[in-house]
N, C-alpha and C positions, 0 to 999 in steps of 0.2 A: 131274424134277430136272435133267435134260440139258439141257430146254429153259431151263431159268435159266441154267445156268452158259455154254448158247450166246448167251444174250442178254446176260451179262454181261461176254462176251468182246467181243460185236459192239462193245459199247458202249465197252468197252476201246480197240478199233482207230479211234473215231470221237474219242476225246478229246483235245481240243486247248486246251491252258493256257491259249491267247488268244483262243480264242471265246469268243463269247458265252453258247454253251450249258454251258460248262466244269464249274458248278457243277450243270447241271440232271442233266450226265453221271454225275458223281461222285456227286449225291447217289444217283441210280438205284442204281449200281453197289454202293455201302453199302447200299441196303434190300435188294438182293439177295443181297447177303453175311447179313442180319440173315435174314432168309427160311432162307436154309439154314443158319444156325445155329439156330436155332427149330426147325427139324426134325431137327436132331441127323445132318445131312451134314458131310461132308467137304469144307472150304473148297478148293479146290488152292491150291496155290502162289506160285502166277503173278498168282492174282487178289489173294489177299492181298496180295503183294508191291506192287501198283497200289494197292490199297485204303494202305498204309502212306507209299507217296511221294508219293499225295496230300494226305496229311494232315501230312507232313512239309513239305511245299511244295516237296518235290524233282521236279519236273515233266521234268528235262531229257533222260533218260537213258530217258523212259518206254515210248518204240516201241521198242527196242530186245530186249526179250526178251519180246514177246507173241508168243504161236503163233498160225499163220495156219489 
């Protein structure tokens, strides 16, 4: 389970509105949220919050409160 939520952080720090991979990121990031929800984990906070301002299309603000 750590290992997901480390790779979904990673993936976090790599996301960039105007790349190209933008959407490849995002999507990752959601099936990794759907993974630990399927096993009945605890989303944290942080990731939801990314998972919510991508779908909002609020991208601007996004580095600003991920943990290193």
């Amino acid at each position: 389970m750590e290992d997901i939520l480390k790779a979904a952080r990673d993936l976090m720090g790599r996301y960039d509105p105007s790349g190209a991979d933008a959407g490849q990121v995002a999507a990752a990031v959601s099936k990794q949220i759907a993974w630990l929800r399927a096993r009945g984990a605890q989303v944290p906070q942080d990731i939801l919050d990314f998972e919510a301002r991508i779908e909002a299309g609020d991208e601007g603000d996004l580095f600003d409160n991920i943990p290193v």
